[in-house]
MARTOR-694473 format. One record per residue: x, y negated, z of N, C-alpha, C, CB in turn. Coordinates in steps of 0.2 Angstrom, whole numbers, plus 5000, padded with zeros to 4 digits. Glycine has a CB too. Layout:
residues N
XYZXYZXYZXYZ...
//
This chain:
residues 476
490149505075490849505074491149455078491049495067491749455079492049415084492249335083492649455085492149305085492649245082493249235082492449185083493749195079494349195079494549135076494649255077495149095076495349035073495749045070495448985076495849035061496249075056496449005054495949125052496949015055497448945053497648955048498148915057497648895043497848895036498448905037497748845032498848955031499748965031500048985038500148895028499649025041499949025048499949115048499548975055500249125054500049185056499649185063500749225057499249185066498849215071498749255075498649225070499349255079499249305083499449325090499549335080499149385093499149385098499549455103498449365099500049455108500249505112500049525116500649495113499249495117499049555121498549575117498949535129498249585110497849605106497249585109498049665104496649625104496049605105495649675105495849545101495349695107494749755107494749735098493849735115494849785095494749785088493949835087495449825083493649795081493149805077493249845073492849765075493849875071494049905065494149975068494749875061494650005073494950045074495050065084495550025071494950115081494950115091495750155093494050195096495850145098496750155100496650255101496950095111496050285102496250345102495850365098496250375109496150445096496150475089495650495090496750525087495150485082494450515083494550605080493750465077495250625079495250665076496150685077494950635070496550755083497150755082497150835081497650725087497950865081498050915079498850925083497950905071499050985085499650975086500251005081499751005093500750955080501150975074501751015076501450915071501951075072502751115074503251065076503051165067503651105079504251085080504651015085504551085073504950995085505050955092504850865090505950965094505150835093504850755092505450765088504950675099505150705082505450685080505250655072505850715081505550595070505150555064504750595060505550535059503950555058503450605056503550545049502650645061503350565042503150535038502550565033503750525035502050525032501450555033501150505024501050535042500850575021500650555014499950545013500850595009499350525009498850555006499050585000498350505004498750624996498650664990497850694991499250714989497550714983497150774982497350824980496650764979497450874984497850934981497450994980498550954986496750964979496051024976495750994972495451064982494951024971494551014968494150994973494451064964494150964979493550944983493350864984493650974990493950824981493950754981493950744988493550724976494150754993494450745001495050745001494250805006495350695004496050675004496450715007496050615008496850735005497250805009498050775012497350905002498350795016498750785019499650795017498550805023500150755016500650795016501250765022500950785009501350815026501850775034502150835033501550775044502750775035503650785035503850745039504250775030504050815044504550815048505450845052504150825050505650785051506550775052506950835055506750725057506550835063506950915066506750985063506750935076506150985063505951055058506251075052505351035056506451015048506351045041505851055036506551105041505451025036504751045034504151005032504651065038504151025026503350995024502851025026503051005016502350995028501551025031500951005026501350985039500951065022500051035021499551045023499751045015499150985024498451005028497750985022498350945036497451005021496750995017496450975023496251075014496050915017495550875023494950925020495450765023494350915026493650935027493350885025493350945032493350835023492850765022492650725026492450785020492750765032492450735037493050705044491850795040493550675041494150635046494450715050493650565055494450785046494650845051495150855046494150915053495550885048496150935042496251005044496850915042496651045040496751115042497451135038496051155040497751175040498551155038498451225034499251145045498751205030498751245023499351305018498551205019499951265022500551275018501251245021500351235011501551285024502251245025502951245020502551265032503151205021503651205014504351195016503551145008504951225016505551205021505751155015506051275023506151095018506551055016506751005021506251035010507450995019507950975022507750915024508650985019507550895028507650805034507450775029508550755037506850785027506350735023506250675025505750755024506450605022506650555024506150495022507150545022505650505016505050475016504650515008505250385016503950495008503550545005503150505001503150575010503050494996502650464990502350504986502950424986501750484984501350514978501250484973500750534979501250504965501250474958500850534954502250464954500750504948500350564944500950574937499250524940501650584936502050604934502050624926502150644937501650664926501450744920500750684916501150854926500650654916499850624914499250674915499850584905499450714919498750784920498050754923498950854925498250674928497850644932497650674941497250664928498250724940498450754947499050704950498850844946499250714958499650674959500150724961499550614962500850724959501350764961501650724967501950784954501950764972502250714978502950744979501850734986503350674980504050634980504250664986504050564981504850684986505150674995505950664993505050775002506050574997506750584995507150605004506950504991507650645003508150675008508450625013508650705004508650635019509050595021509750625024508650575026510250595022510950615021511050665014511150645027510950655008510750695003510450664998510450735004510950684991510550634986510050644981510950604982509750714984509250744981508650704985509250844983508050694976507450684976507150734973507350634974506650774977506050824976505450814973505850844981505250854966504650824965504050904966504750784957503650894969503050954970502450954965502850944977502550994960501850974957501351004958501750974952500650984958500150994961499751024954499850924964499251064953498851084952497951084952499051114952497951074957497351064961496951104966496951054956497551174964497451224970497551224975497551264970497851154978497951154985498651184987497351194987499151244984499651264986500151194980499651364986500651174985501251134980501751184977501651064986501951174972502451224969503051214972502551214962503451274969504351244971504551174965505051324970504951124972505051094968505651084962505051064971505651024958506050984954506450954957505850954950506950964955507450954958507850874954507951024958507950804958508350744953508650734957508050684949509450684956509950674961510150604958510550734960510250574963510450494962511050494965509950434965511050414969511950394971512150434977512050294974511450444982511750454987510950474992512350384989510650504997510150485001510150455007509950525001509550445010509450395015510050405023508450405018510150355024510550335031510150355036510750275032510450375040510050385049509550335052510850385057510050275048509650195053509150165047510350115054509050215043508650175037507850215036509250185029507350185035506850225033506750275028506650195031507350245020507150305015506850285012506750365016506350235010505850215007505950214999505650165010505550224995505650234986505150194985505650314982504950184978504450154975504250194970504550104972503750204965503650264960503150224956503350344963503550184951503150134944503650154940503050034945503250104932503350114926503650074924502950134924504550054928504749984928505049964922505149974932505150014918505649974911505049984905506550034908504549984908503749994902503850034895503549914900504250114898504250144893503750204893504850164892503050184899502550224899502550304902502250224893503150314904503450354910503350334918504150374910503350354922503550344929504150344932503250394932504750274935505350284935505150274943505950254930505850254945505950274955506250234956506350354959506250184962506850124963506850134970506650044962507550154972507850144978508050094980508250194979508050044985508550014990508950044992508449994993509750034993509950094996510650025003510550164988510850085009511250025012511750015010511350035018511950015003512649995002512549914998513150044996511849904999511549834993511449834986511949784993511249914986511149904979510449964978511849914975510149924972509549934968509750014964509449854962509350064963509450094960508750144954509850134966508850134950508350164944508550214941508050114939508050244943507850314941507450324936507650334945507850334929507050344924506750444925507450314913506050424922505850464923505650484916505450444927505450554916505550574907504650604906506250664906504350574910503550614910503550694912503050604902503950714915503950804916504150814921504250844911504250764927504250774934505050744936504150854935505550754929506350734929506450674930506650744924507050664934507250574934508050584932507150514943508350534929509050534928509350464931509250554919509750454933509950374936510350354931510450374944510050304931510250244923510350194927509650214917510250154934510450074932510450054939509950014926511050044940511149994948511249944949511650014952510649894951510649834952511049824957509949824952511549754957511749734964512149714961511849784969512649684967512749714974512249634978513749734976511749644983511349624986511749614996510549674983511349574998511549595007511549675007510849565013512049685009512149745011511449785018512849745013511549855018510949885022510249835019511049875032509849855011509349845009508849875013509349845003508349855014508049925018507249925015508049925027507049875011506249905006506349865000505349885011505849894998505549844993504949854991505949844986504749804985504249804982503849784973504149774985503649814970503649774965503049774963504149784960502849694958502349654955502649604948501949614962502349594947502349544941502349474944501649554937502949434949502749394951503049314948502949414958503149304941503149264936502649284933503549264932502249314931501549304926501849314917501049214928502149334920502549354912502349444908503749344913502249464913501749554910502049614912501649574901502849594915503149654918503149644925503849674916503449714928503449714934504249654937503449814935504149634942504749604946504949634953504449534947505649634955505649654960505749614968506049694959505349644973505649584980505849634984505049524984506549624986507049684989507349634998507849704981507149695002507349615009507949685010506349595019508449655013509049665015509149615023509649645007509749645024509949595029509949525033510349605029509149515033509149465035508849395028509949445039508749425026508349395018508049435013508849365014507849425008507449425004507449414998507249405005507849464992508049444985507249464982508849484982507349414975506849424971507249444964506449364971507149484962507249494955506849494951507449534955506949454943506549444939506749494934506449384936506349534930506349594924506249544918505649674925506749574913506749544906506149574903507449544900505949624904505449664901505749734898505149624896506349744898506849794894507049834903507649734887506749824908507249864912507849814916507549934907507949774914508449744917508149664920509049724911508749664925508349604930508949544929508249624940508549494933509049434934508949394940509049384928509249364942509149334949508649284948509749304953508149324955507449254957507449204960506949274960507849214965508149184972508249234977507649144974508249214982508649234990508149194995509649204990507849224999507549185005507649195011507049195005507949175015507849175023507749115025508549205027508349095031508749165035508049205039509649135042508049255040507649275046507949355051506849295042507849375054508049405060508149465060507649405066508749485059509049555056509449585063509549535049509049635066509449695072509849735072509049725074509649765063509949825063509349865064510549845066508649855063507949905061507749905055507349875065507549975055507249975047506549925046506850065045506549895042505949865039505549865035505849835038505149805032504649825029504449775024504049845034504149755016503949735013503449735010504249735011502949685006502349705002502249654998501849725004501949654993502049594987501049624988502949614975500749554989500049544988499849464986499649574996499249454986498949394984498649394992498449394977498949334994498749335002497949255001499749305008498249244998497949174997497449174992498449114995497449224986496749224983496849184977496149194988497749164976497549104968497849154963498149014968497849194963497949244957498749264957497549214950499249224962499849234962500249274969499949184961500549324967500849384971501249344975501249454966501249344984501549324990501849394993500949294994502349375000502449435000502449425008503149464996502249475011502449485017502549545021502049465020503249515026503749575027503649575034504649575024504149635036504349645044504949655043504049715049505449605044506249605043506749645047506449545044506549685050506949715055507349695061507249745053506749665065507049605070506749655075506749515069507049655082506449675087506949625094506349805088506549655099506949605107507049535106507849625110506349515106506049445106506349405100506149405113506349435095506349395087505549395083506949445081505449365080504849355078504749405074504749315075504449445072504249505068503849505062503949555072503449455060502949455052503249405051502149455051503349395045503349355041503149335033503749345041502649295030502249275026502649215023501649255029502749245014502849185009502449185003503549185006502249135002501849114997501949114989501749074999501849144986502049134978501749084973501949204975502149054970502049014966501649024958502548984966501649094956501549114950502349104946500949074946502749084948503449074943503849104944503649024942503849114951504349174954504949174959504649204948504349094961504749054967504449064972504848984966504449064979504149074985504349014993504449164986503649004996503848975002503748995008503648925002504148995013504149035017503548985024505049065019502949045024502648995031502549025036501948965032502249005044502649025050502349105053502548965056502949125056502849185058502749185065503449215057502649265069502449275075502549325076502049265077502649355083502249435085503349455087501549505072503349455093503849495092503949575095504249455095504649585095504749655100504649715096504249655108504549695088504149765088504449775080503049755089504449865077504949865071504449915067505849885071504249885063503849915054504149955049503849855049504350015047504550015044504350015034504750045047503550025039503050035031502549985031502450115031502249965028501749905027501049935021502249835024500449925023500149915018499549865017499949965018499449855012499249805012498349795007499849785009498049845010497349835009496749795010497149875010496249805010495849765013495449805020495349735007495649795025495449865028494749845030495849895033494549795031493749775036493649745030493749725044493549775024492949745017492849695017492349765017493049625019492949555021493249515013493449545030493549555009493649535003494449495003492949495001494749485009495349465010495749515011495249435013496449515008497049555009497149585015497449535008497149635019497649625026498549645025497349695031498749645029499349685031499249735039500049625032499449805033499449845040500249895042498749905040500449865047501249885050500949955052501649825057501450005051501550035054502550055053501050065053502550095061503150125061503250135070503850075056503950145072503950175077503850135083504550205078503850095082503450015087502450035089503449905080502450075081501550065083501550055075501249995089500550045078500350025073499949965073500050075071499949905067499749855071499549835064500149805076498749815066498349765058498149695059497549795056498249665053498249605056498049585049498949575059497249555050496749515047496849455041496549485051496849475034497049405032496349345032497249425025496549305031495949245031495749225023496249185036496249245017496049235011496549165011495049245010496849115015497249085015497949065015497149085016498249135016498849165014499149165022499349125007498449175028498649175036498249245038498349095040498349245045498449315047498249305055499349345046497949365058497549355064497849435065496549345063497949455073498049505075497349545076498449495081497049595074496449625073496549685080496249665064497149735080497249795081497849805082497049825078498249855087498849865089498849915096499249775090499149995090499250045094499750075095498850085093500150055100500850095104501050145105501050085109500750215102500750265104500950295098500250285106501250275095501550335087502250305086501050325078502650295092503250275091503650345086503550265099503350395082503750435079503650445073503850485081503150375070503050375065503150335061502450385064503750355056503950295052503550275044504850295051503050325043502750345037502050355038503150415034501650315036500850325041500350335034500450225047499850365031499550395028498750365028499650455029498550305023497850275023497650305016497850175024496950305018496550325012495850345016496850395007495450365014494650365014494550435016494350355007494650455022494750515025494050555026495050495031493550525030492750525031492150495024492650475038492450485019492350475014491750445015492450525010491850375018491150335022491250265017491150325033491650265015491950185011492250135012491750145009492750165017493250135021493750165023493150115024494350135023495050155024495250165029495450125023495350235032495550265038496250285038495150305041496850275044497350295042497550385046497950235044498250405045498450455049499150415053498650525043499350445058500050445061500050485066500250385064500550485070500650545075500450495081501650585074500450555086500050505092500350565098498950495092500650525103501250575106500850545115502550535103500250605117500050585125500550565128499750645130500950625129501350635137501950665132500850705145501950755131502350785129502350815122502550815133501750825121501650845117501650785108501050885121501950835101501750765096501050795093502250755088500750765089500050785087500150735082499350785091499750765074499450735071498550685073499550775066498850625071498050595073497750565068498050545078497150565066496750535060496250475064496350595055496050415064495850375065495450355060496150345067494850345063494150295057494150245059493350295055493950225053493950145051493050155054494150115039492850085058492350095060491850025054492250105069492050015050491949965047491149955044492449965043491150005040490550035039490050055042490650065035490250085048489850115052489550045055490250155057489850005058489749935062489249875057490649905064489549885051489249835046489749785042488749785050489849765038490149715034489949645035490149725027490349615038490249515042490049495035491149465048489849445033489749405029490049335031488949415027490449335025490949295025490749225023491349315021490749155024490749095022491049075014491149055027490649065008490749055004491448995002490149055003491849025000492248944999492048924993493048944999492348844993492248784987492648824983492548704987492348814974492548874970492548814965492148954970493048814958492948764951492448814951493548734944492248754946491448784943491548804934490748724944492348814933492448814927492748894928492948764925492948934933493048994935492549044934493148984941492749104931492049154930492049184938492049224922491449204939491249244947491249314946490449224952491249344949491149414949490749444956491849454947490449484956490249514963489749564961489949444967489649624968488949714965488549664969488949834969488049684968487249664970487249694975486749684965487349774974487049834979487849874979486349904975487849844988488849864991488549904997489549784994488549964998488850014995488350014987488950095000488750054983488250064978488550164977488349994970487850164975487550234974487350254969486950244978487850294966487650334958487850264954486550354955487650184956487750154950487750074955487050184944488250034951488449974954488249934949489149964956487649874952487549834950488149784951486949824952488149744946488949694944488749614941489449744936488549584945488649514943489149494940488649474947489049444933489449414931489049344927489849454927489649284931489549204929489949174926489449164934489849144918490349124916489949044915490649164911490348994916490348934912489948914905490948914910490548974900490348974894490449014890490448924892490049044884490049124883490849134880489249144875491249214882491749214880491949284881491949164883492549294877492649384879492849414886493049404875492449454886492649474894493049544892491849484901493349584900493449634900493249654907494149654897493249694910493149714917493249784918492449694920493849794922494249864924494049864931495149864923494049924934493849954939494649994941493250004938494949964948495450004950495350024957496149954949495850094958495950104963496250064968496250154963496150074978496450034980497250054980496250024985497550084976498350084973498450054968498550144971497950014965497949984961498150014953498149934964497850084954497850104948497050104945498150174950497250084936496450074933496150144935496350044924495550164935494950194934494850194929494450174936494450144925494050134918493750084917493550184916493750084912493250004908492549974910493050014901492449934914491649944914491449884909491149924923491449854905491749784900491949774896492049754900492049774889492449744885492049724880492949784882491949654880491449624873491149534875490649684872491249514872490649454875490049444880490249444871490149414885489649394888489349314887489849404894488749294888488449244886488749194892487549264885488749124891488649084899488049094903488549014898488049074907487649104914487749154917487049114914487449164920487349244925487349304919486449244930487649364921487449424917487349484922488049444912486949534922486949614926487349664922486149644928487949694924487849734921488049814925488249714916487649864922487549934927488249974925486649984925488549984929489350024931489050094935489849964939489250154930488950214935489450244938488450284930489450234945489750264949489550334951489950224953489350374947489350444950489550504951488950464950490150484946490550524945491350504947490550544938491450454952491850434955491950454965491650354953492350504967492550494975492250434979493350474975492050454983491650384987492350364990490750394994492350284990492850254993492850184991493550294992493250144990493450074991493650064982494250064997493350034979493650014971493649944971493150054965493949894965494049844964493949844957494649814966493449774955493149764947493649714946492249734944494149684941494449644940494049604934495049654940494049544935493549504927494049484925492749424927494249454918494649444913494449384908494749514910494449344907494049324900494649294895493349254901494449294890494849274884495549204885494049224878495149154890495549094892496149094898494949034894496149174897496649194904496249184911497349134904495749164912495649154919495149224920495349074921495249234927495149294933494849284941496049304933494549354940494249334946493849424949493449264945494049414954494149504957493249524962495149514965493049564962492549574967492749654970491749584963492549664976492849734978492049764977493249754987492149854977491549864976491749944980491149844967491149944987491150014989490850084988490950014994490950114985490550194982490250224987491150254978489650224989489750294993489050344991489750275002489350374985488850424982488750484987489150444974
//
């Protein structure tokens, strides 16, 4: 693996990139898409019975949804077109609690939101039809959220919108949303957000970046917010941008790092640090010329540290965390200037995250799918950091694990544990845990054989509040 110097609280990075270990610049896998250039926004879903990631692209001049079924093996095959008006961005939720995920599409210039439900057969139904203030702007991404913000155990919808204001959508569990509550008024032209629990108090919080800053909003727990703070100033163009609320640093408190819509030699990433209370400090940025509109925020090279991966019509660019709440340029491809909506999940179902975007040679657009060569190459083993020894450990024995994950667990001193298994969406799975563990070391056997091979997270829990995460790769 390469060496690289990862500066504490910094960003790391470089413009003329580096030959990545993760991702090669041309598509191991494209396709050509209908209709002319123009913004492609690109989903995961399973929309069968084959547990292979299947596709949803929408595209602006067309009019049009595209489904493609994946093969399992990084290929697709297009399955289904669906006419709808200037599709403006694309999310998937599991709605109906059937354990299927129904896919979002909110409009652009239009205040219709689409809900498609899925069955498992592979064709999407006609949609549901919900209507809010107003839909996305020309200069704006579109982007939505789809959580359970007023914790009434439905699925509600949060828009940013460019008048500065917050907008929720409750959700009735049957695919419907009605507009109940407009947060604001915020810097006007909001353009993402995010949300986490970033007081430790048990709901969700929001962090919404707007024109050149950064509001935080704190939830009472009842659906309603109150001011967190305001952070800048940082470098606002008039580009769409980007947000994500992660644990960059590893102290069990949600940080955030955005792309502010700066481009023509403004700095472009920027990294704040959270305090658990719902305050944040902003540390240094880098990387100009270039605009994000999406962000995610996995682990993509299994190294057990958060990444951030930009994508939007600049490209696509990944950038390494170090587990210190800093950042290294890994990868950075310029060829999907028509993708403001990029599609990661476990494509080659090898136990790592590979993404989709569009990838434009000469004239022609195409869809393109890229592997993660992560697995293929090997997992670097990482330098152990200093750790209290009052902290319980978690960690599998046997990564990938097969049929069945061996699961370390160290505690101090005997106490109640729980240990959940989440998606990398950070949705639970199931319980592998709930009961007393002794002090010392424990094994305990997790059967993964009835689980999708891909990327899962065990979270340890114990009685005295404290916490400690292991990732764990399936590849049955």
């Amino acid at each position: 693996m390469k060496n690289t110097f990862l500066l504490p609280l910094t960003l790391c990075l470089s413009v003329n990139g580096l030959a990545s270990e993760v991702f090669n610049t041309t598509p191991d896998w494209s396709c050509p898409v209908p209709g002319r250039f123009s913004r492609l926004k690109i989903s995961s879903v399973l929309l069968n019975n084959d547990s292979y990631p299947d596709l949803i692209v929408g595209q602006t001049s067309s009019e049009r949804l595209y489904v493609y079924l994946g093969n399992g093996d990084g290929t697709f095959s297009m399955n289904q077109e669906l006419p709808f008006s200037r599709p403006a961005w694309i999310e998937t939720s599991d709605l109906d609690g059937d354990s299927h995920e129904e896919v979002l599409v909110r409009s652009i210039g239009s205040s219709v939101l689409a809900v498609f439900f899925n069955d498992l057969s592979g064709i999407l139904s006609d949609p549901v039809l919900s209507y809010g203030m107003g839909g996305a702007s020309e200069s704006e991404a579109g982007m939505f959220e789809v959580t359970d913000f007023n914790g009434d155990g439905e699925k509600d919808i949060l828009i940013p919108h460019h008048t500065g204001m917050i907008e929720l959508l409750e959700g009735d569990g049957s695919g419907s949303f009605q507009a109940c509550s407009l947060y604001g008024e915020y810097p006007a032209d909001l353009l993402a957000l995010d949300v986490g629990d970033v007081d430790a108090d048990g709901d969700l919080d929001i962090a919404a970046l707007g024109q050149g800053e950064i509001v935080v909003l704190l939830n009472n727990g009842a659906g309603e917010v109150e001011p967190g703070g305001v952070y800048g100033s940082l470098p606002f163009t008039g580009a769409p941008g980007s947000l994500g609320l992660v644990d960059l640093d590893l102290d069990n408190d949600l940080d955030i790092v955005t792309a502010p819509g700066a481009c023509m030699c403004y700095n472009a990433i920027y990294a704040f640090l959270g305090d658990g209370a719902g305050s944040f400090t902003q540390v240094d940025s880098s990387w100009s010329s270039d605009v994000y509109p999406h962000v995610n925020t996995h682990d993509i090279n299994l190294d057990g540290y958060p990444d951030a991966f930009f994508h939007g019509y600049s490209g696509n660019a990944l950038l390494l965390g170090d587990g210190q709440g800093g950042f290294c340029e890994d990868y950075y491809n310029g060829l999907h200037d028509y993708t403001w909506h990029a599609a990661e999940a476990d494509f080659d179902l090898d136990g790592d995250i590979d993404y989709a975007a569009c990838f434009r040679p000469v004239s022609a657009l195409n869809l393109a799918i890229y592997l993660n060569k992560t697995i293929s190459s090997g997992i670097e083993e990482q330098p152990q950091q200093p750790v209290d020894a009052s902290l319980p450990v978690i960690s599998v024995l046997n990564c990938p694990a097969v049929s069945t994950a061996s699961v370390s667990v160290s505690l101090s001193e005997q106490s109640f544990c729980s240990i959940t298994a989440f998606d990398l969406n950070g949705r639970p799975i199931e319980t592998v845990q709930n009961g007393v563990l002794p002090s010392g070391a424990t094994e305990i056997q997790w059967r993964t054989d009835d689980l999708p091979p891909g990327c899962y997270f065990l979270k340890l829990e114990t009685a005295a509040g404290k916490s400690a995460t292991a990732e764990c790769i399936v590849a049955n």
